[in-house]
TIRO-2110 file (N, C-alpha, C; in Angstrom, 1 decimal):
// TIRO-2110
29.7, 47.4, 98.0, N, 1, A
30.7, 46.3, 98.1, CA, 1, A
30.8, 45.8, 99.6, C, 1, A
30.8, 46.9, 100.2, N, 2, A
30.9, 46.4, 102.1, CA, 2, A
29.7, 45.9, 102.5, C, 2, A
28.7, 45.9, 101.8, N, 3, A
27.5, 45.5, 102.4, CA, 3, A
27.3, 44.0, 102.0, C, 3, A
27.6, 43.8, 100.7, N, 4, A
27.7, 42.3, 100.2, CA, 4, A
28.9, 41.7, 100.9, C, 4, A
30.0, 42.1, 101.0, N, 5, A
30.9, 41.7, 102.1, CA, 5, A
30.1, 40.8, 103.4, C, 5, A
29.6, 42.1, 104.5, N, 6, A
28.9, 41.3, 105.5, CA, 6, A
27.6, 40.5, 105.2, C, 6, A
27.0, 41.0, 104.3, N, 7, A
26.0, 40.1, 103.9, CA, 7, A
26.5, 38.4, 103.7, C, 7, A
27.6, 38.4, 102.5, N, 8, A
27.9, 36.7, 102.6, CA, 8, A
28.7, 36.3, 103.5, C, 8, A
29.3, 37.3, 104.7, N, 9, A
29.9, 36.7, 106.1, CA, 9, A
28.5, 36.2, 106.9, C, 9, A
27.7, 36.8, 107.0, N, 10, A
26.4, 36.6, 108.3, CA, 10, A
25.7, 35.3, 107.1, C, 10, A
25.7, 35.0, 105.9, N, 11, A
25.6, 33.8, 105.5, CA, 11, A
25.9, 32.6, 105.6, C, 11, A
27.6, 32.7, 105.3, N, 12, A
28.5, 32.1, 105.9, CA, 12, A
27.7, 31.2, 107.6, C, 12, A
28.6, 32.4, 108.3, N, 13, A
28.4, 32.0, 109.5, CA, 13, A
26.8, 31.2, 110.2, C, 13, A
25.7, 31.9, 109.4, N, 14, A
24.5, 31.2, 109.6, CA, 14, A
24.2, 29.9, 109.2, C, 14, A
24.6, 29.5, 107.8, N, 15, A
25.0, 28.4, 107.0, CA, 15, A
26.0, 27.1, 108.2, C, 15, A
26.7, 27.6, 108.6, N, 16, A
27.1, 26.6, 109.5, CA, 16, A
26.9, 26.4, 111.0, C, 16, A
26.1, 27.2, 111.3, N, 17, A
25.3, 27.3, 112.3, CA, 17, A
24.3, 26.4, 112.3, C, 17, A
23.0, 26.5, 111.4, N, 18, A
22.4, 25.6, 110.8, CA, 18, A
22.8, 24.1, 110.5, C, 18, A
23.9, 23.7, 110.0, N, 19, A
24.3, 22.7, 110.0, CA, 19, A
24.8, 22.1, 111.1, C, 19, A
25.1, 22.8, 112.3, N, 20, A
25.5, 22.2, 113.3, CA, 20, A
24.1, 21.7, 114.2, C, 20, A
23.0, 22.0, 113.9, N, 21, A
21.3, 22.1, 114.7, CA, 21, A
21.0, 21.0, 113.7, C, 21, A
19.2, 20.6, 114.1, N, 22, A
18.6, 19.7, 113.8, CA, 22, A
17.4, 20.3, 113.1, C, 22, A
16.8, 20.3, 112.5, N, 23, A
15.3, 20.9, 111.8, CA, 23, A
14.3, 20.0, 112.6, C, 23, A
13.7, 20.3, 113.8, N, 24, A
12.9, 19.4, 114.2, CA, 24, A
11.1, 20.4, 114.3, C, 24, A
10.3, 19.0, 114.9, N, 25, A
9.2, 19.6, 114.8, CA, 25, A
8.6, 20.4, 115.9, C, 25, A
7.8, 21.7, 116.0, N, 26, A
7.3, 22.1, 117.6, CA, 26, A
6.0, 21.6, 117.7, C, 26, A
6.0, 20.7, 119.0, N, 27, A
4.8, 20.2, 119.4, CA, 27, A
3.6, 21.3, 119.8, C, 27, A
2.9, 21.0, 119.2, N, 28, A
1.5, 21.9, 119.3, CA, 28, A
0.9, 22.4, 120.8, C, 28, A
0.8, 23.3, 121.6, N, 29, A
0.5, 23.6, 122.9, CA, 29, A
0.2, 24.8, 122.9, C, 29, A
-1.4, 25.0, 123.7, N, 30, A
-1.9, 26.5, 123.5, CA, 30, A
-1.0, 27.2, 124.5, C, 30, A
-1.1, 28.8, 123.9, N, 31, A
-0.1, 29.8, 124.6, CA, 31, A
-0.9, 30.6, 124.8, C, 31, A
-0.4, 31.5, 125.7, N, 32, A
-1.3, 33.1, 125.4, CA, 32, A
0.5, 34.3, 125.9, C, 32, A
0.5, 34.6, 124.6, N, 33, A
1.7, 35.9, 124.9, CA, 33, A
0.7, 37.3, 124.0, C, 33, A
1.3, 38.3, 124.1, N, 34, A
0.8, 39.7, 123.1, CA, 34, A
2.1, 40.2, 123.4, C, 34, A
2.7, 40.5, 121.8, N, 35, A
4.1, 41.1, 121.9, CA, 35, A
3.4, 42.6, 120.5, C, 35, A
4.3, 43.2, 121.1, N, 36, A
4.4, 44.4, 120.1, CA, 36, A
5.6, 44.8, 119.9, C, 36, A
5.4, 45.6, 117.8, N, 37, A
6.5, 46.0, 117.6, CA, 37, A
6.5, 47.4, 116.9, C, 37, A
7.6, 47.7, 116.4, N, 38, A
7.4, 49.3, 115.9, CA, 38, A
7.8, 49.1, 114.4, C, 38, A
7.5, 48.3, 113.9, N, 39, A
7.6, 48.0, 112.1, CA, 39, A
8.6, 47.5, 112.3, C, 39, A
9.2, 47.8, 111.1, N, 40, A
10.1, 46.4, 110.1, CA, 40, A
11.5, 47.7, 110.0, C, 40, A
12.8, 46.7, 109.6, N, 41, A
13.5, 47.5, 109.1, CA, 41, A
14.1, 46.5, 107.7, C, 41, A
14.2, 46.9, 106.5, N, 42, A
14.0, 46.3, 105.1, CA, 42, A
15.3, 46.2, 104.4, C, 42, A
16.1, 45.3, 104.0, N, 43, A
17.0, 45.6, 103.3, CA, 43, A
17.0, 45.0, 101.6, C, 43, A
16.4, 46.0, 101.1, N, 44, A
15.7, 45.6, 99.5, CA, 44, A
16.9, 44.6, 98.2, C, 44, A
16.7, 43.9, 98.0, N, 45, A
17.8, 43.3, 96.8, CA, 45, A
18.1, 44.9, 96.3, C, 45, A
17.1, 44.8, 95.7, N, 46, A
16.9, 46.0, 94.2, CA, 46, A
17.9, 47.3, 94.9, C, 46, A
19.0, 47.5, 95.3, N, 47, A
19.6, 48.6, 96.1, CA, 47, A
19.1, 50.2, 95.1, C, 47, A
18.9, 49.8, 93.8, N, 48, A
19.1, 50.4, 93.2, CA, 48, A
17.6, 51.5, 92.7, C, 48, A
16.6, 51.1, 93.5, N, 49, A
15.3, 51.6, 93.6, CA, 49, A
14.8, 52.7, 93.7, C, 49, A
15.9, 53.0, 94.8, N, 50, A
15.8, 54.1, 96.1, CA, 50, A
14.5, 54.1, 97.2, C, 50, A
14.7, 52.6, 97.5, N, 51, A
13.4, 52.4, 98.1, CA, 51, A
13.3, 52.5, 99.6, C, 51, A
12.5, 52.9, 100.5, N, 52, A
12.6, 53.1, 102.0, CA, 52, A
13.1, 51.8, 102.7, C, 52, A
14.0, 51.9, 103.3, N, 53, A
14.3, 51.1, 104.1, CA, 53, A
14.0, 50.6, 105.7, C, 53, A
13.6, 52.3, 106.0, N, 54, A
13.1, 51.9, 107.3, CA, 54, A
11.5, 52.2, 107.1, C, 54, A
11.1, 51.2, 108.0, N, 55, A
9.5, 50.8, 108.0, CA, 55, A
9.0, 51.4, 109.5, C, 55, A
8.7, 52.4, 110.2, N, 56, A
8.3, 52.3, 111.1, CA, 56, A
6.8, 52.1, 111.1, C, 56, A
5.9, 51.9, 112.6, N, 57, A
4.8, 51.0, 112.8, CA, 57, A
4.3, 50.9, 113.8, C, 57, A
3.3, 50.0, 113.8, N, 58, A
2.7, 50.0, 115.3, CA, 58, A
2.0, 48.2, 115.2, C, 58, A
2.3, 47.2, 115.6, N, 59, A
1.5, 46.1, 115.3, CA, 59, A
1.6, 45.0, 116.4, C, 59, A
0.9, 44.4, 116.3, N, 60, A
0.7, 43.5, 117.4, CA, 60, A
0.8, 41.8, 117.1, C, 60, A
1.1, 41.1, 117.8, N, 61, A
1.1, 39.9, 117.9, CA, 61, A
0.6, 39.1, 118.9, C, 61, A
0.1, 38.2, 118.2, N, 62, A
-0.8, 37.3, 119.6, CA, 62, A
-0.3, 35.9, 119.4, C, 62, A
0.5, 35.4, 120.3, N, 63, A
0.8, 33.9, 119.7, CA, 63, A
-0.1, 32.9, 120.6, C, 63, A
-1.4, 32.3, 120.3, N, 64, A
-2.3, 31.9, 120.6, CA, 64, A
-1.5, 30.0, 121.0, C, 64, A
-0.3, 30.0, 120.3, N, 65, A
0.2, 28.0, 120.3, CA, 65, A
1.3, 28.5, 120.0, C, 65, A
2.0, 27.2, 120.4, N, 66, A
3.6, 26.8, 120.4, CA, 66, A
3.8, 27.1, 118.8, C, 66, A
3.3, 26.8, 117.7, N, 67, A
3.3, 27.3, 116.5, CA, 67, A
2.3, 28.2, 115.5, C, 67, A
2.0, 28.9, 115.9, N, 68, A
1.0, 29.8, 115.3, CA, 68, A
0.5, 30.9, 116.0, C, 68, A
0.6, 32.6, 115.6, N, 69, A
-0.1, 33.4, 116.4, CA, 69, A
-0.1, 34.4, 114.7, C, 69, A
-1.8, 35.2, 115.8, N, 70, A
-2.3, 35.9, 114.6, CA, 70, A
-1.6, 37.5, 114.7, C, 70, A
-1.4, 38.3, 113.7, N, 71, A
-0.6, 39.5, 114.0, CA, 71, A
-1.5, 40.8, 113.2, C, 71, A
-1.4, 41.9, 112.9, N, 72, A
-2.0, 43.2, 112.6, CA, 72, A
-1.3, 43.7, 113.3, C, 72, A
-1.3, 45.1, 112.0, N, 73, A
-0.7, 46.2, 112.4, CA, 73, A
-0.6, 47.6, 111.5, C, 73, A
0.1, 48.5, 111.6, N, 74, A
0.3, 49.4, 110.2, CA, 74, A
1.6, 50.1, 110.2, C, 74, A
2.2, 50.1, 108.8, N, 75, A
3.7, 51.1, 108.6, CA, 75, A
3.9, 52.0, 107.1, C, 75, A
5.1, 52.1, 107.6, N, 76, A
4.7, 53.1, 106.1, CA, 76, A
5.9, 51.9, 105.5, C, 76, A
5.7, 52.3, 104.3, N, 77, A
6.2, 50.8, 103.5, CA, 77, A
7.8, 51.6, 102.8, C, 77, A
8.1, 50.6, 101.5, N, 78, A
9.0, 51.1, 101.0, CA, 78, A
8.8, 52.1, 100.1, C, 78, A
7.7, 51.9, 99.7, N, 79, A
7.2, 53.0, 98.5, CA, 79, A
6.8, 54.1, 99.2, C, 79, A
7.1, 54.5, 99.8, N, 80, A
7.0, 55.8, 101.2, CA, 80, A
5.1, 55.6, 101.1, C, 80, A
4.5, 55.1, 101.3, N, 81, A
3.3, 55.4, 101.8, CA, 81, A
2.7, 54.4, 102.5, C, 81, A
1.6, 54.6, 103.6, N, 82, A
1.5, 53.6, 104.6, CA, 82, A
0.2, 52.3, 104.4, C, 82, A
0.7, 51.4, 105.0, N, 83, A
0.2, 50.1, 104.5, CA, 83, A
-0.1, 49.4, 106.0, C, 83, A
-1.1, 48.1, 105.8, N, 84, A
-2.1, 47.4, 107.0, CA, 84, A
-1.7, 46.5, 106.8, C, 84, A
-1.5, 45.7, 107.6, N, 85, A
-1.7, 44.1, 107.3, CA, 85, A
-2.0, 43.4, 108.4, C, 85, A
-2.7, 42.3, 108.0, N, 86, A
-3.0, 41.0, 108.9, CA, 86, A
-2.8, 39.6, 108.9, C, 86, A
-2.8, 39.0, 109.4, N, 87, A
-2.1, 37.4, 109.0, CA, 87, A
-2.1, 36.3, 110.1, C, 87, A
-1.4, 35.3, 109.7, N, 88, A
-1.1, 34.3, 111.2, CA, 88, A
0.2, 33.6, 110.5, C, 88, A
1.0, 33.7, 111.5, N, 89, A
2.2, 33.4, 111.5, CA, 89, A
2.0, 31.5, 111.8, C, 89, A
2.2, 30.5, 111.0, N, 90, A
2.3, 29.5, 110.9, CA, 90, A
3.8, 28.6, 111.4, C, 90, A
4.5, 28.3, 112.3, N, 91, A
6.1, 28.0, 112.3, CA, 91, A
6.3, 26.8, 113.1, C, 91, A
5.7, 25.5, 112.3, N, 92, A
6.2, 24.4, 113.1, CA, 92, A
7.2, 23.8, 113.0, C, 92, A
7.9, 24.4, 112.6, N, 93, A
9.6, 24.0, 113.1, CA, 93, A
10.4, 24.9, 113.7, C, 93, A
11.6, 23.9, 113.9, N, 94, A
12.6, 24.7, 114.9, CA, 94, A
14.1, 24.5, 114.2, C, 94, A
15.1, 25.1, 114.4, N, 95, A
16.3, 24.5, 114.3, CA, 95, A
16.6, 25.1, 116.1, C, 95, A
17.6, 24.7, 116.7, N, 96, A
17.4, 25.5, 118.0, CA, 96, A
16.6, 25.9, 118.2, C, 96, A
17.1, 27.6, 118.6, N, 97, A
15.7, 28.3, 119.3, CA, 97, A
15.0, 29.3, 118.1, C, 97, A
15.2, 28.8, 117.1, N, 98, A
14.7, 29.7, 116.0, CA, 98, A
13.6, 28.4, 115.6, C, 98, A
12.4, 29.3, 115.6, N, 99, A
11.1, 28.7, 114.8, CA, 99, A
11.2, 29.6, 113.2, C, 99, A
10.6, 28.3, 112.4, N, 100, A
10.7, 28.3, 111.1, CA, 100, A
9.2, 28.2, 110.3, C, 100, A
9.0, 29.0, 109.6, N, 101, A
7.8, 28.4, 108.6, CA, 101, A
7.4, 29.9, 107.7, C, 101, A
6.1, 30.7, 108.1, N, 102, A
5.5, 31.4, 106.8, CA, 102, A
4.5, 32.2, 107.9, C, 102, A
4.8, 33.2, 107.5, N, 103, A
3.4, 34.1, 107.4, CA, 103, A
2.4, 34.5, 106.1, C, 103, A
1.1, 34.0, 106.6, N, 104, A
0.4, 34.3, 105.4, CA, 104, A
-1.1, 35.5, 106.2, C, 104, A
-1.2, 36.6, 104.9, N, 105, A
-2.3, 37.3, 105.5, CA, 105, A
-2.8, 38.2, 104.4, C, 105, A
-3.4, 39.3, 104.8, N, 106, A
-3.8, 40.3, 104.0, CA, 106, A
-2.7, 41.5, 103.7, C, 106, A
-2.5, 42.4, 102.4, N, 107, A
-1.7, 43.9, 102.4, CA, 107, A
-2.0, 44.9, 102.0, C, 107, A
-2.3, 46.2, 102.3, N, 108, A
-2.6, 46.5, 101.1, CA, 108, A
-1.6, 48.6, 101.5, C, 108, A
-1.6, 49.0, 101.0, N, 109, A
-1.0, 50.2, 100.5, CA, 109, A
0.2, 50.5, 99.8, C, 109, A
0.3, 49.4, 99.2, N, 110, A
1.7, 49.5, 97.9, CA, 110, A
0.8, 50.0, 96.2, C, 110, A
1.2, 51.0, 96.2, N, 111, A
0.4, 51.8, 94.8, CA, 111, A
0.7, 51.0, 93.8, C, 111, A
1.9, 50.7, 93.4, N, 112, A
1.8, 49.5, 92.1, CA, 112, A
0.7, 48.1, 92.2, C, 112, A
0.7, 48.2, 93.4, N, 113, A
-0.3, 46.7, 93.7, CA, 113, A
-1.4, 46.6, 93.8, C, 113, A
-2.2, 46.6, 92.6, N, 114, A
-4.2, 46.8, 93.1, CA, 114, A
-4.0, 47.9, 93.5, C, 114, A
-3.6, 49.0, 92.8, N, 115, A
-3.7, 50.4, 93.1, CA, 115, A
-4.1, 50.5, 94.6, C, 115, A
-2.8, 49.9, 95.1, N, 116, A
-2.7, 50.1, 96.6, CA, 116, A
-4.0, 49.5, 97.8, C, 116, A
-4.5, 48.8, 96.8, N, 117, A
-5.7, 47.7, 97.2, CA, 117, A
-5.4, 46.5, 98.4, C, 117, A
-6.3, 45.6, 98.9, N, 118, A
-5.5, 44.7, 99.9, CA, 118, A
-5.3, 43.8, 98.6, C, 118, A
-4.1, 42.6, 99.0, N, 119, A
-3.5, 41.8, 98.3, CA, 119, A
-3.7, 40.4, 99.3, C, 119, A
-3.4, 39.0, 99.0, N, 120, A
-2.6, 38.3, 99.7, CA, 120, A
-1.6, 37.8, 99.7, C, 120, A
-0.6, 37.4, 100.6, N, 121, A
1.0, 36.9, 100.4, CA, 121, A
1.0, 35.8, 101.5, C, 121, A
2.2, 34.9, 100.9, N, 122, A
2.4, 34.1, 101.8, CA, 122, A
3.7, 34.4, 102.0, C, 122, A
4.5, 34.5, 103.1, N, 123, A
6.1, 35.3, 103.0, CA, 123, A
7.0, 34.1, 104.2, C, 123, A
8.1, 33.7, 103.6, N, 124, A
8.7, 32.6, 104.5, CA, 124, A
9.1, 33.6, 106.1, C, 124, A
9.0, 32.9, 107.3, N, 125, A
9.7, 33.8, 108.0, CA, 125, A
10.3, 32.8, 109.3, C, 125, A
11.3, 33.5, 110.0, N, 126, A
12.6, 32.4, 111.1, CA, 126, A
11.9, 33.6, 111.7, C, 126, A
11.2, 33.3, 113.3, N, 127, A
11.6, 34.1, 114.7, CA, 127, A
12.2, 33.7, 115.8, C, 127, A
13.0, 33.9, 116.8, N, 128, A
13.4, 34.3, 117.7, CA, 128, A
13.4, 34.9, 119.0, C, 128, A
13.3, 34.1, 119.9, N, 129, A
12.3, 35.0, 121.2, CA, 129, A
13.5, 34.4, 122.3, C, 129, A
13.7, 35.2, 123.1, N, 130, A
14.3, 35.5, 124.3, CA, 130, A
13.7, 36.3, 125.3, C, 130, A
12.9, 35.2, 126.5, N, 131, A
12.4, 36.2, 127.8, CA, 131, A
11.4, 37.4, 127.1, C, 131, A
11.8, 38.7, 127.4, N, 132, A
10.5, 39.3, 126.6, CA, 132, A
11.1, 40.6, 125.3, C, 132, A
11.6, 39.6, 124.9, N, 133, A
12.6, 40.3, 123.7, CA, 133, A
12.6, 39.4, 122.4, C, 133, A
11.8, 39.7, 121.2, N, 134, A
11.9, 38.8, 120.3, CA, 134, A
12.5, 39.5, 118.7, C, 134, A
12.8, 38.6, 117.6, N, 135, A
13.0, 38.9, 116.3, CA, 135, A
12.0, 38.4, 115.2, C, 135, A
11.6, 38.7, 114.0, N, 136, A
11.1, 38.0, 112.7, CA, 136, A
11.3, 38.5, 112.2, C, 136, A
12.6, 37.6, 111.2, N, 137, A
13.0, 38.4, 110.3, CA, 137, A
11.8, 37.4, 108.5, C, 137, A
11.9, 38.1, 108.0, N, 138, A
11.3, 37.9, 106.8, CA, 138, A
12.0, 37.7, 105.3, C, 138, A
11.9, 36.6, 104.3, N, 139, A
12.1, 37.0, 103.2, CA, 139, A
11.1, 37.4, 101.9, C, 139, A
11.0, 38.7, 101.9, N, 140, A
9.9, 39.3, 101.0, CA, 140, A
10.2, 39.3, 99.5, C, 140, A
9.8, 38.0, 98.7, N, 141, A
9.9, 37.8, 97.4, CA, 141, A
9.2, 38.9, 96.7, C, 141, A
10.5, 39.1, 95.4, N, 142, A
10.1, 40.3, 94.6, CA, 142, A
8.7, 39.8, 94.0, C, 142, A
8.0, 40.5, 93.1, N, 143, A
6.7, 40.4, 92.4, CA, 143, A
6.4, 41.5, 91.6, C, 143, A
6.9, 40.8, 90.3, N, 144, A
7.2, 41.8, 88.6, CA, 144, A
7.5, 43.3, 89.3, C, 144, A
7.2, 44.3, 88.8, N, 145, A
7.5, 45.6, 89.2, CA, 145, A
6.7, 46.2, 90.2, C, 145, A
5.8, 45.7, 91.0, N, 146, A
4.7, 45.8, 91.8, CA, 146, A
5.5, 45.8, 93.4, C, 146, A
6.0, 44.8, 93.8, N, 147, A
6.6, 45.0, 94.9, CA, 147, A
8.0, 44.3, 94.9, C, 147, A
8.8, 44.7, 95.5, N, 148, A
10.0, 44.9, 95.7, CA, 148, A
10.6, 44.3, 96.8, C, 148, A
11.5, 42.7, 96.4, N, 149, A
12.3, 41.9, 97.6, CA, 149, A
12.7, 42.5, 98.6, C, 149, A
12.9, 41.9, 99.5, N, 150, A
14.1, 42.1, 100.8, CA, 150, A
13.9, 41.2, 101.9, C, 150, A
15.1, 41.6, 102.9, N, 151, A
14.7, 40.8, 104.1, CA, 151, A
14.6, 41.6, 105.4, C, 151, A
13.7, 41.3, 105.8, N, 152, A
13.1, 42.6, 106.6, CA, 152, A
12.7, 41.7, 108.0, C, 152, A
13.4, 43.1, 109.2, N, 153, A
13.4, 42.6, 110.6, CA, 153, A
12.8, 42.9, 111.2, C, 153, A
12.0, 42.2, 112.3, N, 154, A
11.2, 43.2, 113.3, CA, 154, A
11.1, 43.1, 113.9, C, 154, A
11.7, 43.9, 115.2, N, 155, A
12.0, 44.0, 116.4, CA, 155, A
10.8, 43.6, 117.4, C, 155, A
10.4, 43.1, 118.3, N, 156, A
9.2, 42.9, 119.2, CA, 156, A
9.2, 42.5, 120.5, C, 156, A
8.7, 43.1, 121.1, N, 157, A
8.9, 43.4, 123.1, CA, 157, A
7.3, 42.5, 123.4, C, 157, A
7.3, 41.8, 124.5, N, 158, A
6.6, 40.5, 125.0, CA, 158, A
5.9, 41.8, 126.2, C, 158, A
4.7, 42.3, 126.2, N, 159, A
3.7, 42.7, 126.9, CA, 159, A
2.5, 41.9, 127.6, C, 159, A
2.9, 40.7, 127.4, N, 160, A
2.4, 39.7, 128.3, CA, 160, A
1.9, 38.4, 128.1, C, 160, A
2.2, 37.4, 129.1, N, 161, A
2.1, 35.8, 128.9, CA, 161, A
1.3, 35.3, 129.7, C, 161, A
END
C-alpha cells in the first residue's frame, strides 16, 4: 500500500511536470561519449511473482548522435539467471532535459522465453544525463507468462566524451 502510495505521488508530480515542458525534437549531431553501468534496478507490476528486483551488471554505452547510441552488456535478470543484450537506443525527443523514444535490440536468458534463447524487443525508454552522471529508466511490457513488466533504472557514469 505504501509503495502504490509513492508510486501515484512520483506520477502525480511527473504528470505535471511534463505539462509544464514542451515535447520537442533533438537535432541530429554526431557525438562520441562511452558511459557505463552496473545493471538495472526493476520494479515488477506482478509484486506478486517473487521476481528479482535487483539486476546487477556490467554494460556499456556508446552514444555515437544527439539521438541515438548503441549499448551491450550482461545481468542477471529477474528470473535469477543471467542474460545479454544488445541494441541502439533511438530518442529524438526531448521534454526538457529528458530524451524520449525506444530502445530496440537483442535478449536472451529468460528460460520462459525461447528456452532462454535470444529474442527481440522494442522497450519505450526517457534518459537523463547530467555532466558525467546519467539515468534510463525503462518501461518493460509484460509478454503472456514468458516475461514479466516493470520499470526498470539504470544508473550510468560518462567515461568519456
Amino acid at each position: 500500500m505504501k509503495s502504490s502510495l509513492i508510486t501515484a505521488t512520483c506520477l502525480i508530480l511527473a504528470a505535471q511536470w511534463a505539462q509544464a515542458q514542451t515535447l520537442e525534437s533533438i537535432p541530429n549531431a554526431p557525438m562520441q561519449e562511452l558511459w557505463v553501468n552496473g545493471g538495472f534496478y526493476s520494479y515488477h507490476f506482478q509484486r506478486n511473482k517473487n521476481l528479482n528486483d535487483r539486476n546487477p551488471g556490467l554494460g556499456l554505452e556508446y552514444r555515437f548522435s544527439s539521438v541515438a547510441s548503441a549499448t551491450a552488456g550482461r545481468f542477471y535478470n529477474s528470473d535469477r539467471s543471467y542474460s545479454n543484450y544488445a541494441g541502439v537506443y533511438y530518442q529524438p525527443w526531448q521534454i526538457g532535459p529528458v530524451r524520449l523514444g525506444a530502445v530496440a535490440g537483442g535478449f536472451n536468458g529468460y528460460p520462459k522465453m525461447r528456452q532462454g534463447g535470444w529474442f527481440v524487443a522494442a522497450i519505450p525508454t526517457a534518459s537523463f544525463e547530467y555532466q558525467r552522471v546519467g539515468v534510463n529508466v525503462a518501461v518493460v511490457p509484460s509478454y503472456k507468462d514468458r516475461l514479466y513488466g516493470a520499470i526498470s533504472v539504470q544508473l550510468k557514469f560518462k567515461l568519456s566524451d
